[in-house]
Chimera marker file (.cmm) of the C-alpha trace (Angstrom):
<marker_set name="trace">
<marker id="1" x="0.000" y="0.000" z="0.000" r="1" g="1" b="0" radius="0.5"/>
<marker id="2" x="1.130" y="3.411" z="-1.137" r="1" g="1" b="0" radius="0.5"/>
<marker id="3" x="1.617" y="5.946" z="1.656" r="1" g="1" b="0" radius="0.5"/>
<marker id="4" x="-0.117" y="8.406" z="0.525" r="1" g="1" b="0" radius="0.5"/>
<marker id="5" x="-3.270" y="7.977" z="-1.074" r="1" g="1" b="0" radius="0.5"/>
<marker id="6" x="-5.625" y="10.075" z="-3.353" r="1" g="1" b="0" radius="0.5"/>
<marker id="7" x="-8.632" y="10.352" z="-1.618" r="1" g="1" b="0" radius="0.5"/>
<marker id="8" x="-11.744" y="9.444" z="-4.289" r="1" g="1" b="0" radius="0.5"/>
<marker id="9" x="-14.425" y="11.843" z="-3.870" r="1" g="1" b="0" radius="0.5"/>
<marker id="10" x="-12.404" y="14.595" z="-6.405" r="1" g="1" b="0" radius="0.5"/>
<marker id="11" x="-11.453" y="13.088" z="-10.031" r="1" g="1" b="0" radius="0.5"/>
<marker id="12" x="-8.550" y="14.645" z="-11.106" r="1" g="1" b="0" radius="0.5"/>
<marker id="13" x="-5.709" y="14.026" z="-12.530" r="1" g="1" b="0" radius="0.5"/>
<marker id="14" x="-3.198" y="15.353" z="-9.838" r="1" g="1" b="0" radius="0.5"/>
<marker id="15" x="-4.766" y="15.312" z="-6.297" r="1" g="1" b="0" radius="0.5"/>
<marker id="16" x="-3.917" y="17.586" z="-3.838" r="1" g="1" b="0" radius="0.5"/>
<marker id="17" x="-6.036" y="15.766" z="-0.909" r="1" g="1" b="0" radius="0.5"/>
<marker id="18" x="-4.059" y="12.641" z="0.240" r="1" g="1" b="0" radius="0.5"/>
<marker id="19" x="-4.471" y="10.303" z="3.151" r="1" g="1" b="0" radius="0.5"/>
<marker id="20" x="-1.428" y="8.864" z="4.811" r="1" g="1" b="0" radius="0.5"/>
<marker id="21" x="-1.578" y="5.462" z="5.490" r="1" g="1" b="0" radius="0.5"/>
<marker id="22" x="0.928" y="5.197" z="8.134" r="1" g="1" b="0" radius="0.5"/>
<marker id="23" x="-0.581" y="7.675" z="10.140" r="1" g="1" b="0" radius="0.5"/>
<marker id="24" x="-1.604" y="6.100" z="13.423" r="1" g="1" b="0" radius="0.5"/>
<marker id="25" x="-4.960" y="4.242" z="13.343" r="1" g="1" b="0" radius="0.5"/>
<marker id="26" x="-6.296" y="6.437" z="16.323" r="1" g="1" b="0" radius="0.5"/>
<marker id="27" x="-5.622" y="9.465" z="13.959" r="1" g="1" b="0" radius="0.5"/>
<marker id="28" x="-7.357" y="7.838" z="11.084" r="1" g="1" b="0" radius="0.5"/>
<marker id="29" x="-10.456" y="6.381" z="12.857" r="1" g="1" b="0" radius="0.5"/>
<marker id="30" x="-11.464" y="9.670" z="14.487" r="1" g="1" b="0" radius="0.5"/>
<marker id="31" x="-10.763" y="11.496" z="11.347" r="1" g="1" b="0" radius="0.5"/>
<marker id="32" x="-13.279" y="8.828" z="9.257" r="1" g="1" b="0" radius="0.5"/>
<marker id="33" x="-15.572" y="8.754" z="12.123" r="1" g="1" b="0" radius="0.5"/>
<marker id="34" x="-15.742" y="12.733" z="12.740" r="1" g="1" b="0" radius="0.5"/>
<marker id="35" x="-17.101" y="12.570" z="9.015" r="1" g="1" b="0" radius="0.5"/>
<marker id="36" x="-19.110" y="10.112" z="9.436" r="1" g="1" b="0" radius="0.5"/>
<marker id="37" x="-21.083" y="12.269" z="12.484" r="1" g="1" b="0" radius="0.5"/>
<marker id="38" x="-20.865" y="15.325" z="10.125" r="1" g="1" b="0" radius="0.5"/>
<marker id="39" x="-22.937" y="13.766" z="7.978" r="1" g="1" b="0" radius="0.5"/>
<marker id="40" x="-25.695" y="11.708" z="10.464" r="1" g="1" b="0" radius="0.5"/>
<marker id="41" x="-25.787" y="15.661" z="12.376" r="1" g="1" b="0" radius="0.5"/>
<marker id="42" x="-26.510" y="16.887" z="8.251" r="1" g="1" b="0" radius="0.5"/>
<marker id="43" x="-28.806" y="14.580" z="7.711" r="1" g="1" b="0" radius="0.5"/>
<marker id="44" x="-30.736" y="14.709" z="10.971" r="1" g="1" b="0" radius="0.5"/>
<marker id="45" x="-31.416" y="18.118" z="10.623" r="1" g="1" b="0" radius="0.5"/>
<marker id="46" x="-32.396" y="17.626" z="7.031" r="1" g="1" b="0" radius="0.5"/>
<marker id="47" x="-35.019" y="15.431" z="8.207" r="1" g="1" b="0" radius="0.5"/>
<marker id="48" x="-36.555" y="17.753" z="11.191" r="1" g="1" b="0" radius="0.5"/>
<marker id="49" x="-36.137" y="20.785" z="8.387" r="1" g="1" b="0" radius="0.5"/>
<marker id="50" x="-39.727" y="20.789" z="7.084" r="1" g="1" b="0" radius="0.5"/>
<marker id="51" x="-38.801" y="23.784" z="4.935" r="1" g="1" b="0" radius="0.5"/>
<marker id="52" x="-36.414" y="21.834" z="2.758" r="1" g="1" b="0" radius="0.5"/>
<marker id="53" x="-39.706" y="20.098" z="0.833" r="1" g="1" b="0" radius="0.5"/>
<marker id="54" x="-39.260" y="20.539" z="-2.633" r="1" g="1" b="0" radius="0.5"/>
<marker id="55" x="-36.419" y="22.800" z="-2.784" r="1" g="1" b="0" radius="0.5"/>
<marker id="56" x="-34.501" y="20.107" z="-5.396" r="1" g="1" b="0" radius="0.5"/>
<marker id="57" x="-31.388" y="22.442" z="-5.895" r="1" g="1" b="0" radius="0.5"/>
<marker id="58" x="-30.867" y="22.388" z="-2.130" r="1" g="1" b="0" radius="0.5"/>
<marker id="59" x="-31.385" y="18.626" z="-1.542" r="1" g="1" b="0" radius="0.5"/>
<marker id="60" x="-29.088" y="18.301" z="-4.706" r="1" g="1" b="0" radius="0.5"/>
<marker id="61" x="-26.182" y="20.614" z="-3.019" r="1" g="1" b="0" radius="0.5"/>
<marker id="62" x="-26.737" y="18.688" z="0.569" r="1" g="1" b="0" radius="0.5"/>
<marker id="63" x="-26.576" y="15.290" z="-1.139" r="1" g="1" b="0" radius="0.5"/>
<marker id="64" x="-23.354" y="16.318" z="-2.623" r="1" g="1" b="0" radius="0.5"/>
<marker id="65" x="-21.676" y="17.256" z="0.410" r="1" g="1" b="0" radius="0.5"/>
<marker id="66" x="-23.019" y="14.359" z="2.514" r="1" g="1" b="0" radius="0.5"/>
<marker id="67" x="-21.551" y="11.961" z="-0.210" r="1" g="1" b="0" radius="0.5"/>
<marker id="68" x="-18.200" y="13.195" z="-0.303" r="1" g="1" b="0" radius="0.5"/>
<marker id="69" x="-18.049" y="13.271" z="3.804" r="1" g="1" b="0" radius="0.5"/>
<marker id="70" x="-19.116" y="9.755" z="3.544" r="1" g="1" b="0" radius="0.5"/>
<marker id="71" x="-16.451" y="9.165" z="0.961" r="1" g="1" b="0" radius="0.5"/>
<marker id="72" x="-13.740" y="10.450" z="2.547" r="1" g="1" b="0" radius="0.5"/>
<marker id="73" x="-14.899" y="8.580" z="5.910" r="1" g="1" b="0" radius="0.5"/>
<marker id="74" x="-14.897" y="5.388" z="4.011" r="1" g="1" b="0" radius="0.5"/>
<marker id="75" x="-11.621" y="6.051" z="2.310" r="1" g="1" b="0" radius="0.5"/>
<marker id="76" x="-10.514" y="6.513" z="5.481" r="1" g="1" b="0" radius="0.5"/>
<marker id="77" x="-11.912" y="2.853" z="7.108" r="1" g="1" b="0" radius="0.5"/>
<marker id="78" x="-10.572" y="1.439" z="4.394" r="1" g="1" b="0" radius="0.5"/>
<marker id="79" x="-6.744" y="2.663" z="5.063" r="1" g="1" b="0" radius="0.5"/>
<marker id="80" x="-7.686" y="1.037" z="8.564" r="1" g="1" b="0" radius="0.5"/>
<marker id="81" x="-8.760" y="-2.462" z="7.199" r="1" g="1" b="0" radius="0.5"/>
<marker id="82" x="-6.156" y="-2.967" z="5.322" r="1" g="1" b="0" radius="0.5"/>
<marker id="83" x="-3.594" y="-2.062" z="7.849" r="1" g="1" b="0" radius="0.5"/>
<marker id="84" x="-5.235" y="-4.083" z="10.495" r="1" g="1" b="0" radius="0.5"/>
<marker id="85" x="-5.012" y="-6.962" z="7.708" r="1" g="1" b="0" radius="0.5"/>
<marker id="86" x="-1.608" y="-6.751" z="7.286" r="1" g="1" b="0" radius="0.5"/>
<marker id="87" x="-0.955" y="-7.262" z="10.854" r="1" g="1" b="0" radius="0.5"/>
<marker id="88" x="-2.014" y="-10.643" z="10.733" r="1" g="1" b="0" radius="0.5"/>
<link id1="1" id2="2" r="1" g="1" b="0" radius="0.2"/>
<link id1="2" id2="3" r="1" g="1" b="0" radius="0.2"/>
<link id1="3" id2="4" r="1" g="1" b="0" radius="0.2"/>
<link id1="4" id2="5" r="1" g="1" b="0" radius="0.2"/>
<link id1="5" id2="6" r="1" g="1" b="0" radius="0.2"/>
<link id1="6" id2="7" r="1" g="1" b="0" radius="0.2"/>
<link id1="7" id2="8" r="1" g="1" b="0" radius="0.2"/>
<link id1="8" id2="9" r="1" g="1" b="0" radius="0.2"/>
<link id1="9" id2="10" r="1" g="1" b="0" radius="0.2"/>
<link id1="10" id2="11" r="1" g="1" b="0" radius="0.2"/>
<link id1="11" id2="12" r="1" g="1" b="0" radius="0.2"/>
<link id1="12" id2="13" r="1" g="1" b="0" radius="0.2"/>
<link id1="13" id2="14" r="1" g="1" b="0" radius="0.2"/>
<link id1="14" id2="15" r="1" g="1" b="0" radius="0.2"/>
<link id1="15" id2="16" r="1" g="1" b="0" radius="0.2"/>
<link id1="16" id2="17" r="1" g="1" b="0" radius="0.2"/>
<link id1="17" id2="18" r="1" g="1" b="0" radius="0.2"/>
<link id1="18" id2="19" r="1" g="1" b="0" radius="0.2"/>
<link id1="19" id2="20" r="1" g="1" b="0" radius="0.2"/>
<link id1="20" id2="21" r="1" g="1" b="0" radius="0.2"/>
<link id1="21" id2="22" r="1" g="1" b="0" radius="0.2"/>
<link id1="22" id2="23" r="1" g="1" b="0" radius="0.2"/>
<link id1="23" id2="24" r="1" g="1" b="0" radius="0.2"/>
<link id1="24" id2="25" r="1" g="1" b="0" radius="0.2"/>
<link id1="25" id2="26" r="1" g="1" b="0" radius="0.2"/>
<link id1="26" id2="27" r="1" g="1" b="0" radius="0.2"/>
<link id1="27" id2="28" r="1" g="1" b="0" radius="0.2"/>
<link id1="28" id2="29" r="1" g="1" b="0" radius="0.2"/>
<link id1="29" id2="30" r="1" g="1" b="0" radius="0.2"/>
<link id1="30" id2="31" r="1" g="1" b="0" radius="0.2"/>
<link id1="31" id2="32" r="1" g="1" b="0" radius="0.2"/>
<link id1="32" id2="33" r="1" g="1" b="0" radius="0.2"/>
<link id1="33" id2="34" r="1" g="1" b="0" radius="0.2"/>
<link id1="34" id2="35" r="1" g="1" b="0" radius="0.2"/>
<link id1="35" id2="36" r="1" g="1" b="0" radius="0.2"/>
<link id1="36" id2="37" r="1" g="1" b="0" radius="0.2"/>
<link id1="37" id2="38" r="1" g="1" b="0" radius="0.2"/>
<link id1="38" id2="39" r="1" g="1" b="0" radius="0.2"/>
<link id1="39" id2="40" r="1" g="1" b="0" radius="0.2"/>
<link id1="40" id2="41" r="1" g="1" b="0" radius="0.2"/>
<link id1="41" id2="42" r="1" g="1" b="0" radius="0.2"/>
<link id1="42" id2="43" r="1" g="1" b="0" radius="0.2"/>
<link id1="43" id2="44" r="1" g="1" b="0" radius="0.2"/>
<link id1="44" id2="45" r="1" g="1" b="0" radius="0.2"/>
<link id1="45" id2="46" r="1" g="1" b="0" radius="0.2"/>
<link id1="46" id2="47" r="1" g="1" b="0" radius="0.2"/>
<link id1="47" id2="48" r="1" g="1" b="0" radius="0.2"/>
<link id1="48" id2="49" r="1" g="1" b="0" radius="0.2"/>
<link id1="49" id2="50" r="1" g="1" b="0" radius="0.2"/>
<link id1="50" id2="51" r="1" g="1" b="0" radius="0.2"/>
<link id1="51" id2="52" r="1" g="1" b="0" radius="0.2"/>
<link id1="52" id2="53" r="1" g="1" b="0" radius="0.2"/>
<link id1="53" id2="54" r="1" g="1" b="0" radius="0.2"/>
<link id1="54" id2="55" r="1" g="1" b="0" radius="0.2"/>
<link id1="55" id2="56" r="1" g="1" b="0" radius="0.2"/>
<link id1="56" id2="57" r="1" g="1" b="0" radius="0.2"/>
<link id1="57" id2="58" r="1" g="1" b="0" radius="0.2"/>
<link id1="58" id2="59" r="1" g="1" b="0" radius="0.2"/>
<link id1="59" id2="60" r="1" g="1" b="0" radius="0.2"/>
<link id1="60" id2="61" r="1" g="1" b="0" radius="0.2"/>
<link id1="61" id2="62" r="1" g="1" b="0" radius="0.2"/>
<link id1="62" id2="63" r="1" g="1" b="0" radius="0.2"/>
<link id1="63" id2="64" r="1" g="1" b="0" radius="0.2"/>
<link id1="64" id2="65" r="1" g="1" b="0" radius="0.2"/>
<link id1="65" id2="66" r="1" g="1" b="0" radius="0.2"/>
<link id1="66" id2="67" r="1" g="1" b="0" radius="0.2"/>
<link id1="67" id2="68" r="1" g="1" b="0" radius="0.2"/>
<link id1="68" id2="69" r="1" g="1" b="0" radius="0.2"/>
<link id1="69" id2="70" r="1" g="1" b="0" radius="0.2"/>
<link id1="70" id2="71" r="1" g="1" b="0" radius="0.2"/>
<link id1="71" id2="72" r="1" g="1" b="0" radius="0.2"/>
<link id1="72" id2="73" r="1" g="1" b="0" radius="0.2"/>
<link id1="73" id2="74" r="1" g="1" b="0" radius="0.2"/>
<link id1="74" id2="75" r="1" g="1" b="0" radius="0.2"/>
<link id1="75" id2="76" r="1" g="1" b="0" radius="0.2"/>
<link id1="76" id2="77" r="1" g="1" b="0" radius="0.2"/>
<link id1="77" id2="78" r="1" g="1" b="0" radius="0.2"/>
<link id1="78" id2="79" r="1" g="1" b="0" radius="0.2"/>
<link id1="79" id2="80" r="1" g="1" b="0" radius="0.2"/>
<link id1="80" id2="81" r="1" g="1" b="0" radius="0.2"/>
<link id1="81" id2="82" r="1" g="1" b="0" radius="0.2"/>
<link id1="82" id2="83" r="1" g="1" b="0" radius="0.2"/>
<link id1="83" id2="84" r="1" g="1" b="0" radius="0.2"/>
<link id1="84" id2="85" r="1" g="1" b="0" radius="0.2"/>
<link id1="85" id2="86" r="1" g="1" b="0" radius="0.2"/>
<link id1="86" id2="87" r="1" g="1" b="0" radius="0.2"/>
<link id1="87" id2="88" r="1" g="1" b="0" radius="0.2"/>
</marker_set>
């Protein structure tokens, strides 16, 4: 596993947001898991927000940052699996 890896929410053909992979797995699982709480505290309030009904462009913009918090957290678990795999 490369140290540094691209995370996958942003295409591009040079990436400028990396994860290290040898950072320790404390640092990495509260890093994936403070995204992962951004996004349930996003998508509670979307769902007490009664005002947000049929505003598409909105729910389009809040989808779009809720899926690359849940990317990045993911990304992030997944650095952590494979690290824990190697140790056995």
């Amino acid at each position: 596993m490369a140290r540094y890896m691209p995370i996958t929410g942003i295409d591009c053909m040079i990436p400028s947001l990396l994860i290290d992979a040898e950072a320790p797995l404390d640092v990495l699982h509260d890093t994936a898991a403070h995204r992962i709480r951004s996004v349930t505290q996003l998508l509670e309030s979307m769902a007490l927000n009664e005002s947000l009904t049929g505003e598409a462009t909105l729910l389009r913009d809040f989808a779009q940052v809720i899926a690359t918090q849940l990317r990045d957290g993911c990304d992030l678990l997944d650095v952590i699996g494979r690290r824990l795999q190697a140790r056995t």
